[in-house]
C-alpha positions as CSV (number, residue, x, y, z in Angstrom):
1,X,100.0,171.0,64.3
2,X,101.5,173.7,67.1
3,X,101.6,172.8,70.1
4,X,98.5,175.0,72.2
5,X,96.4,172.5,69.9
6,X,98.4,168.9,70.4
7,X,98.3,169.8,74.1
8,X,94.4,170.1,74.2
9,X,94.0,167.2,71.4
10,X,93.1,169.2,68.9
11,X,94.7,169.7,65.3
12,X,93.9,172.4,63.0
13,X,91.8,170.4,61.7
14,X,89.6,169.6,64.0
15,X,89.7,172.4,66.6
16,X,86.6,173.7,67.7
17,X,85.3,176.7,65.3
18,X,84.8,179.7,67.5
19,X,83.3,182.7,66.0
20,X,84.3,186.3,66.8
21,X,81.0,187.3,68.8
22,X,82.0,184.4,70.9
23,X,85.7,185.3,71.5
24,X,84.9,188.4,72.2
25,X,81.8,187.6,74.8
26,X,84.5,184.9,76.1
27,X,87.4,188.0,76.4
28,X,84.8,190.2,78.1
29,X,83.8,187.7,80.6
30,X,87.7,186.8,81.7
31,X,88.1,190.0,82.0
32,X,85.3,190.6,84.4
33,X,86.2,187.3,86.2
34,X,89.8,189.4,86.8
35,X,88.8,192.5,88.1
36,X,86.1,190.0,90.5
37,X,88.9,187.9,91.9
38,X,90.8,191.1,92.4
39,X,87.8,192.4,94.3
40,X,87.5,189.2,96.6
41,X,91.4,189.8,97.2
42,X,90.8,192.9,98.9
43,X,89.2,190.6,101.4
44,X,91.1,189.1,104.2
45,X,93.7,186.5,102.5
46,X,93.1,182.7,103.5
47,X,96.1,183.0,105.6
48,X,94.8,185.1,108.1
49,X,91.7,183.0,110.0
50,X,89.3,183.3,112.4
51,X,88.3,180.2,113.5
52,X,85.1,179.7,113.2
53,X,82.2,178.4,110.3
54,X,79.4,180.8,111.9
55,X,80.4,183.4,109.0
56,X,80.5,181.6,105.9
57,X,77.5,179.6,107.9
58,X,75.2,183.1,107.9
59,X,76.5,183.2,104.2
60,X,75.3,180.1,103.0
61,X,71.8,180.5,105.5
62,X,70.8,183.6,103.5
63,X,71.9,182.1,100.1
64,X,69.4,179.1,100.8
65,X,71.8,176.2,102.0
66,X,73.1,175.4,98.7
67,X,75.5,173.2,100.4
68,X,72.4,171.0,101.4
69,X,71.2,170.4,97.9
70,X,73.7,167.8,97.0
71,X,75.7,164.7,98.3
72,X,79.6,165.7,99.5
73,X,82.6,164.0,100.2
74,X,84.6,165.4,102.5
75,X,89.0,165.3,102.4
76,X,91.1,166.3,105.0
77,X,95.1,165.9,106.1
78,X,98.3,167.5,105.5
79,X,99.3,166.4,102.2
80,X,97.6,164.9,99.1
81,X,94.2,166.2,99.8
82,X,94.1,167.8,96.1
83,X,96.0,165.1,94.5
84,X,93.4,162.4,95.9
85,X,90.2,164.7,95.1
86,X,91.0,164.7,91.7
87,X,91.1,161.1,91.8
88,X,87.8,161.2,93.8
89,X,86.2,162.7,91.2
90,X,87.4,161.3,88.4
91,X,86.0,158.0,89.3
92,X,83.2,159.5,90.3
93,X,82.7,160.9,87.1
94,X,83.5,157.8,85.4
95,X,80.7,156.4,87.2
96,X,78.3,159.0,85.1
97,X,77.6,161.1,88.2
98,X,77.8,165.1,87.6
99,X,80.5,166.4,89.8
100,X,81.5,169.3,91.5
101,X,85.1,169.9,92.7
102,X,86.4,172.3,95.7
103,X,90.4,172.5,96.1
104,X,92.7,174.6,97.3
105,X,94.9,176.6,96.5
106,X,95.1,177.4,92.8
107,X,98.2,177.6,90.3
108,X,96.9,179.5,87.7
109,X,93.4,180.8,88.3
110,X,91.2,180.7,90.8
111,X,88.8,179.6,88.2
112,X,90.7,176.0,88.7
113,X,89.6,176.0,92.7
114,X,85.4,175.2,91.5
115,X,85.6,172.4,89.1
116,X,82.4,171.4,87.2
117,X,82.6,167.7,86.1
118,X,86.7,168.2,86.1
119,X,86.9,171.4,83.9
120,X,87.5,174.9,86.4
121,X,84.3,176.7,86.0
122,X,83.9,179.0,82.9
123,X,85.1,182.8,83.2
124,X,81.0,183.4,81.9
125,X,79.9,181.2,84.8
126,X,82.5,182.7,87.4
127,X,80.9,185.7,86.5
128,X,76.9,185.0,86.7
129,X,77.1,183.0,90.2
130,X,79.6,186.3,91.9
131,X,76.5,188.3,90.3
132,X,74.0,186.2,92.1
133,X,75.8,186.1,95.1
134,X,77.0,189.6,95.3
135,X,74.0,191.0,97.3
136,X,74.0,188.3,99.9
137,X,77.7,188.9,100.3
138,X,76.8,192.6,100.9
139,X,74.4,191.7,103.4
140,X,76.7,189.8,105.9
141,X,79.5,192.1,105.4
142,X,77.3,194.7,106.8
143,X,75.9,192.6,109.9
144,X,79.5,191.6,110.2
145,X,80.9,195.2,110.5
146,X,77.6,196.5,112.8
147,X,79.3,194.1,115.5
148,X,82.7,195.4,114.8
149,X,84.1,192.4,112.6
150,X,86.1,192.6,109.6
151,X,84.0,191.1,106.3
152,X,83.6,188.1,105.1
153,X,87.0,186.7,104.0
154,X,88.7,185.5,100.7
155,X,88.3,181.8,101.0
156,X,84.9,182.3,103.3
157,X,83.2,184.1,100.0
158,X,85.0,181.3,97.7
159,X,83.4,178.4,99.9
160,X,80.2,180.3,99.7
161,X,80.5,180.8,96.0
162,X,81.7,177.3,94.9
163,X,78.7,176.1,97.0
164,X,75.8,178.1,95.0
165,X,78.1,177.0,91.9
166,X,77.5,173.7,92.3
167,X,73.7,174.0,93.3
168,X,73.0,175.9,90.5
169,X,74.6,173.1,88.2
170,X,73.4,171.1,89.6
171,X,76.2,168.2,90.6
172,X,75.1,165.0,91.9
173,X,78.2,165.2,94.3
174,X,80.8,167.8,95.7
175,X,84.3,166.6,96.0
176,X,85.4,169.1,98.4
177,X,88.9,169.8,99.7
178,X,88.9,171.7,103.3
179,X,91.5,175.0,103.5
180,X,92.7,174.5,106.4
181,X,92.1,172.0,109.4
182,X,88.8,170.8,109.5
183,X,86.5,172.0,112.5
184,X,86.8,175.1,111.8
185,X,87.1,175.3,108.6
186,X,84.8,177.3,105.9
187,X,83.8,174.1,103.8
188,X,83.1,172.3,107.4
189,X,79.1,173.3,106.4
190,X,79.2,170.3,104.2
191,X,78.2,167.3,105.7
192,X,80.5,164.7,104.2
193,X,79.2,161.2,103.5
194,X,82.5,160.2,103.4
195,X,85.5,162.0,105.0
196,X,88.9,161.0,103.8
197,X,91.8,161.6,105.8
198,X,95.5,162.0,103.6
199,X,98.5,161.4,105.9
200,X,98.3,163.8,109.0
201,X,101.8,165.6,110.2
202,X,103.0,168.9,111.4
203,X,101.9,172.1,109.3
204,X,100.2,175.7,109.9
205,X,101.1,174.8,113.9
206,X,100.4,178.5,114.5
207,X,96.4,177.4,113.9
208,X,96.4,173.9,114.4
209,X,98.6,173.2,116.9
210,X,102.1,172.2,118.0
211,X,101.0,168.3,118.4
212,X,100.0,165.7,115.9
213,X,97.3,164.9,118.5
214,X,96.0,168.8,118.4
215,X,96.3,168.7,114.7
216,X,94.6,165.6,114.5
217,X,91.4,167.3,116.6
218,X,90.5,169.8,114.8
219,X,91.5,168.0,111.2
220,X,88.4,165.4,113.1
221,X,86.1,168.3,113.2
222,X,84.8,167.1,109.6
223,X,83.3,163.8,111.0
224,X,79.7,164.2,111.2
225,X,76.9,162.9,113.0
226,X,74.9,161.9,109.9
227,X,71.7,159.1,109.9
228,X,72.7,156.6,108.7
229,X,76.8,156.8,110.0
230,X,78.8,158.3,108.2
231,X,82.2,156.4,106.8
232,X,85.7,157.7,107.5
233,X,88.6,156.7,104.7
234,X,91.7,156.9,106.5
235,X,95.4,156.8,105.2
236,X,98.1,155.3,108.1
237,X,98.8,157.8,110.3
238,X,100.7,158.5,113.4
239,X,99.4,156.6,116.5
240,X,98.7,159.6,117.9
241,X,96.3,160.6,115.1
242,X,94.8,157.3,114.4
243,X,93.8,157.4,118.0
244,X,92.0,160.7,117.8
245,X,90.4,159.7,114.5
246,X,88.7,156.7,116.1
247,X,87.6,158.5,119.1
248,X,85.7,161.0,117.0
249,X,84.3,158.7,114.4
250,X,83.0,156.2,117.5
251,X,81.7,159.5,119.4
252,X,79.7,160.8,116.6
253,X,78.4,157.2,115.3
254,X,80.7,157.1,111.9
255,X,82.3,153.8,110.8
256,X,86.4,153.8,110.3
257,X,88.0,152.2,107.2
258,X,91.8,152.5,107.9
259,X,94.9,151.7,105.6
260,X,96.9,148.6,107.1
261,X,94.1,147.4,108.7
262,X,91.2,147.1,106.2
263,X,92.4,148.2,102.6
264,X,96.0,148.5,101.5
265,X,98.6,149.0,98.5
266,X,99.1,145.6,97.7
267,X,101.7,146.0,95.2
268,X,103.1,148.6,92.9
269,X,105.6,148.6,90.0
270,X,107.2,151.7,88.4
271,X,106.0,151.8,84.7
272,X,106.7,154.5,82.0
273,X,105.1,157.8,82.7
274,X,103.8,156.2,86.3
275,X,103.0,152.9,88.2
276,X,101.4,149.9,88.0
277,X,99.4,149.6,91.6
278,X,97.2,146.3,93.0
279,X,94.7,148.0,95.3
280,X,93.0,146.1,97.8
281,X,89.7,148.1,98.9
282,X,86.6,146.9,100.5
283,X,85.0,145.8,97.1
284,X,88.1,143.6,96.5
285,X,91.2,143.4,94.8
286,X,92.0,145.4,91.6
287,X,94.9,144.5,90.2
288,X,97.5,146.3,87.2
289,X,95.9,149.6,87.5
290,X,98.4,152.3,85.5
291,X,98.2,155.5,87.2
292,X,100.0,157.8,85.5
293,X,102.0,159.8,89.0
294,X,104.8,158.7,90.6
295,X,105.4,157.6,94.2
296,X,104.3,155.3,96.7
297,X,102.1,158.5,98.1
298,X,100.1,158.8,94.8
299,X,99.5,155.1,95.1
300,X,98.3,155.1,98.4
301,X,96.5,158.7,97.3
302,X,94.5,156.3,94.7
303,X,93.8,153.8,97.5
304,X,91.6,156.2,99.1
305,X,90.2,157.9,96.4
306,X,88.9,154.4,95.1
307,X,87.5,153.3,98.4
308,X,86.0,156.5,99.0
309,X,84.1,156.1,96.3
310,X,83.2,152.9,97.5
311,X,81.8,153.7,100.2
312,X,80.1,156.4,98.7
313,X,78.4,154.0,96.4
314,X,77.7,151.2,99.2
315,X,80.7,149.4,99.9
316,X,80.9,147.2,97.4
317,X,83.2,146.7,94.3
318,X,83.4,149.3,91.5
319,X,83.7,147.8,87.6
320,X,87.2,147.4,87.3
321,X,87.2,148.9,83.3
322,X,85.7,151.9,85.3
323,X,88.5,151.9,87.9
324,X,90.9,151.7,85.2
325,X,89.5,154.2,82.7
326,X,89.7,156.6,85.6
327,X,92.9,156.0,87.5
328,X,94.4,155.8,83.6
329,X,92.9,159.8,83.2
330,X,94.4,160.9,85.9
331,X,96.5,163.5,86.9
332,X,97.8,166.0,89.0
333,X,99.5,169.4,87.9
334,X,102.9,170.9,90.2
335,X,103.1,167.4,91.4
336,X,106.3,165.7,90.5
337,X,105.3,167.0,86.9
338,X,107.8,166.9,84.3
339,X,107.8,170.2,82.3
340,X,110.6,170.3,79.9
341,X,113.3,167.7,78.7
342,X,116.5,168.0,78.0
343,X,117.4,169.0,80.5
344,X,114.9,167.4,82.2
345,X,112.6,169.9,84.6
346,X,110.1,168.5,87.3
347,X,108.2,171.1,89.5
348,X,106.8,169.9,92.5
349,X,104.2,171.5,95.1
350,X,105.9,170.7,98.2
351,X,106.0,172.8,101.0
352,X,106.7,171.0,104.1
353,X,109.0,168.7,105.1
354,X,106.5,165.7,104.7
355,X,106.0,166.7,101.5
356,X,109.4,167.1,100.4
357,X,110.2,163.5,101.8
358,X,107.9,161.8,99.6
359,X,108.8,164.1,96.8
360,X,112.6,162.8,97.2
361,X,111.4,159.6,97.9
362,X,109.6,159.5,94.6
363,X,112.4,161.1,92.5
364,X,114.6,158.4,93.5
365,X,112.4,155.6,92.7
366,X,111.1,157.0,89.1
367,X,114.1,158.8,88.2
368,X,118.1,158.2,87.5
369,X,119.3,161.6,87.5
370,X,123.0,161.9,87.6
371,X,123.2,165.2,88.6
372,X,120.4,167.2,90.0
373,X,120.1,170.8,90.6
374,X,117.2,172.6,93.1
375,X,115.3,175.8,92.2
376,X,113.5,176.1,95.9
377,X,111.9,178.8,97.2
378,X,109.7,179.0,100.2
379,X,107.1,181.0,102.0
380,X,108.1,182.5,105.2
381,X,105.8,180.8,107.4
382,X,107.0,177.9,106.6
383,X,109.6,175.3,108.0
384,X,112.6,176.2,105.6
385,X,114.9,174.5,107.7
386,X,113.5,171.1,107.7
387,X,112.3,171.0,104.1
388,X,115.8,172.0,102.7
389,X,117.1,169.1,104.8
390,X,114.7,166.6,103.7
391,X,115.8,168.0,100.0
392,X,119.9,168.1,100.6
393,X,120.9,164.9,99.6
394,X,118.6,164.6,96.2
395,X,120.4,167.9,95.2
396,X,123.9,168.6,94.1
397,X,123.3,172.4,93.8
398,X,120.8,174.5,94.9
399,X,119.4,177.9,93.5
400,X,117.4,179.9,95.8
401,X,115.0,182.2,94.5
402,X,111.1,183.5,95.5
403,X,107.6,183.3,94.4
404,X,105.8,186.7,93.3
405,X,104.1,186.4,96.6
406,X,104.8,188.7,99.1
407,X,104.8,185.6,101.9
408,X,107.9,184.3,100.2
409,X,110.9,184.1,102.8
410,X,113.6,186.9,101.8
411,X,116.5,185.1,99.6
412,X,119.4,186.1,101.5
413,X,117.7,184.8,104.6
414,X,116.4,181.3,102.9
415,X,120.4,181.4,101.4
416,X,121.8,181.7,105.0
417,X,119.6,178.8,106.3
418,X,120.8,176.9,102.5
419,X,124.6,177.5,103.7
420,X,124.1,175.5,106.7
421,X,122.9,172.7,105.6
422,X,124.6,172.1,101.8
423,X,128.1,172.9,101.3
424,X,128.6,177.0,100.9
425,X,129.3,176.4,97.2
426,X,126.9,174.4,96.5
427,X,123.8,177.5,97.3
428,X,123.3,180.1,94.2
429,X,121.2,182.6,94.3
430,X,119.0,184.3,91.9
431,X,115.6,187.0,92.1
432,X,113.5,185.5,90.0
433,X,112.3,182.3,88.9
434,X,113.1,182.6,85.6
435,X,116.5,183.5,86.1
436,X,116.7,180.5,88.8
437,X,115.5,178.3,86.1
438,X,118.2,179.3,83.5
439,X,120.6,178.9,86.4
440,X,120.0,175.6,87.5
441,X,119.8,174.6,83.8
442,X,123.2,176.0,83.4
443,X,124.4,174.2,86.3
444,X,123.2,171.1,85.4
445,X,126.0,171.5,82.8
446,X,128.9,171.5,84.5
447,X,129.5,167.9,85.6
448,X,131.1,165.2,83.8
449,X,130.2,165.1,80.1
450,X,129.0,161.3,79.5
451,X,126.9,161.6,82.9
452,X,125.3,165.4,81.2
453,X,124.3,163.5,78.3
454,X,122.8,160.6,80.6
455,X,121.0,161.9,83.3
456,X,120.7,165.7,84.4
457,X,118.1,167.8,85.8
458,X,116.5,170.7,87.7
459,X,113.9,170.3,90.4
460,X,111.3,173.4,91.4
461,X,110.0,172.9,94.8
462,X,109.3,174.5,97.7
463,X,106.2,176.3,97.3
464,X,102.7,175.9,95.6
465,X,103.3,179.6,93.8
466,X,106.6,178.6,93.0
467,X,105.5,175.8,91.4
468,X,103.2,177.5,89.4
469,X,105.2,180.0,88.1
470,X,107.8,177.3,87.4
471,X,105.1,175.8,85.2
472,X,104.0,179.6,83.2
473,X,107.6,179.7,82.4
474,X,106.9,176.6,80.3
475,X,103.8,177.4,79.1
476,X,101.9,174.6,81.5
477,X,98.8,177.2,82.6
């Protein structure tokens, strides 16, 4: 058996027979799907925003309000929004409801950003919805640029398209994930049942704000005013936050379910491969759930996820074999996922310094490393300062390196920051991540022999494209 089938559950034996017609119409169609995505990326990049949904709004208008045609939750926060909308929609989908799933951003291809029930949408559908949507595209761009604006940009056509995706389907119900903030955000035309709300903290301040209260505001823009109310899923956050949360929900008629108040991680064990969690929701208590992530984030991720869907179904208590089946299916690629062994390789998506804090946190509840070497490499706009602090004491040597992207911080400069904060010996340096891999490997090498043998490893962090290139190198797309 090699190993493309085991990883897909597939012998030889049993693979699926596909003939050459179909290859080939399946070739042809990811190849269209490529030079379409490179098309879209011509478009402004989902880092540069203009605030507003009135764009993606006149999108959606002229494509007939696809949006409207099914029932949405809504997720929100600074980290752990994709994380918890997979769980979302797995145990939605466990529930025999036909889902739809929006996150952001992608590791691979952008295929994975529109799920349909928890596969990314075929390269032969990717092509026939940009086909149907194409002209309507056309058509805004062009009122766009008659009042002097730039066209439509890259994540406003992917909100647009993911939309008519899923109505064409058609899903029952659109997990969607917002890009970034909330009010102003492109998916903010959905009108979320349910909006979840990860763990608020500082992040993108240059469009949010400078304040967890400011953040918090326009994170709140995805409440709506709904007949009948709708619900708001809340992790604990900041009192700051909290505060704001609860002003918006009681403004706009929408009930709060909060985290230490209402529903809570009762308990959690580490297991092997994950945790065992008792989650207490508004159905009741579930009790020896094994989700298969580490850290006391992830458990609290799967606290909202499963009263979410709670509350999306009524309130009350889910079938705990269908809690179970689903939490057990689980997972979550870039996120404290372990890629190689021996030595041992975990790649992580953090990219802020809240992230990186439950990322250490979690690596030093799951694992007993020894000695553990840092690949990191992080994007310019980014706090580089306080996420290498938060990462300095898990690490005993550090490589830095860069992403392919072109937002990646330069490495001398990310080094010099690296130097203040570890010991100067203790920062390498290397161009690519492939080479930073093979570094920190060696590295990981060089301490005493018995403790080699015991516990070693290398950690990738830093960035979301880091992560994913981290995860090529091992053959993880």
């Amino acid at each position: 058996m090699n190993v493309t089938s085991h990883r897909y559950g597939f012998g030889e034996e049993d693979k699926p027979k596909v003939s050459p017609v179909e290859r080939a119409a399946e070739e042809a169609a990811e190849a269209e799907a490529k030079a379409i995505y490179s098309a879209i990326l011509t478009r402004a990049p989902e880092h540069d925003i203009d605030p507003t949904i009135d764009r993606v709004a006149a999108l959606v208008e002229l494509l007939g309000d696809p949006q409207k045609s099914f029932r949405a939750i809504h997720l929100t926060g600074t980290n752990g929004k994709t994380s918890t909308s997979r769980m979302v929609e797995r145990l939605l989908r466990e529930l025999g409801l036909r889902t739809g799933r929006f996150t952001s951003p992608h590791l691979h291809t952008v295929r994975e950003r529109i799920a349909i029930d928890g596969e990314p949408i075929s390269a032969v559908r990717f092509v026939e919805v940009w086909r149907d949507i194409e002209p309507y595209v056309a058509m805004v761009d062009a009122q766009l640029e008659e009042k002097g604006q730039s066209r439509l940009s890259f994540f406003e056509v992917l909100a647009g398209f993911a939309f008519a995706a899923f109505a064409d389907t058609p899903v029952d119900v659109a997990v969607v994930e917002v890009g970034l903030g909330g009010e102003w955000d492109s998916t903010n035309v959905v009108d979320g049942e349910v909006a979840v709300f990860t763990p608020i903290s500082r992040d993108h301040e240059r469009w949010l704000g400078h304040t967890i209260t400011e953040i918090a505001t326009v994170k709140s823009g995805i409440i709506k005013a709904l007949d009948p109310g709708a619900i708001v899923v809340t992790a604990e956050q900041p009192e700051e936050a909290a505060a704001v949360i609860a002003g918006v929900a009681q403004a706009r008629g929408a009930r709060v379910v909060a985290q230490g108040y209402d529903i809570e991680v009762v308990n959690r064990t580490v297991a092997v491969g994950g945790q065992l969690i008792d989650l207490r929701g508004t159905g009741g208590l579930y009790t020896e759930i094994f989700l298969p992530l580490h850290g006391a984030h992830q458990a609290q991720n799967a606290l909202l996820a499963l009263v979410a869907v709670e509350q999306f179904t009524g309130g009350g208590a889910l079938d705990g074999g269908v809690v179970e089946a689903a939490f057990a299916d689980v997972d979550s690629p870039g996120r404290l996922e372990l890629v190689r062994r021996s030595p041992t390789v975990l790649v992580d998506a953090a990219h802020n310094p809240a992230g990186a804090q439950v990322l250490v946190d979690a690596l030093g509840e799951a694992f007993a490393f020894h000695r553990l070497v840092g690949v990191v490499g992080i994007m310019a706009d980014k706090d580089a300062e306080g996420i290498l602090s938060v990462l300095e004491p898990a690490l005993d040597e550090i490589v830095i390196t860069r992403s392919t992207s072109m937002r990646s911080m330069d490495i001398d400069d990310l080094a010099d920051i690296a130097r203040d904060i570890f010991d100067e010996d203790r920062v390498h340096t290397a161009e690519h991540v492939g080479e930073a891999v093979a570094m920190a490997a060696d590295l990981t090498e060089q301490g005493d022999s018995d403790q080699v043998a015991s516990g070693t490893g290398v950690l990738v962090a830093g960035s979301v494209i880091l992560a994913a290139e981290a995860r090529a190198l091992f053959r993880r797309d």
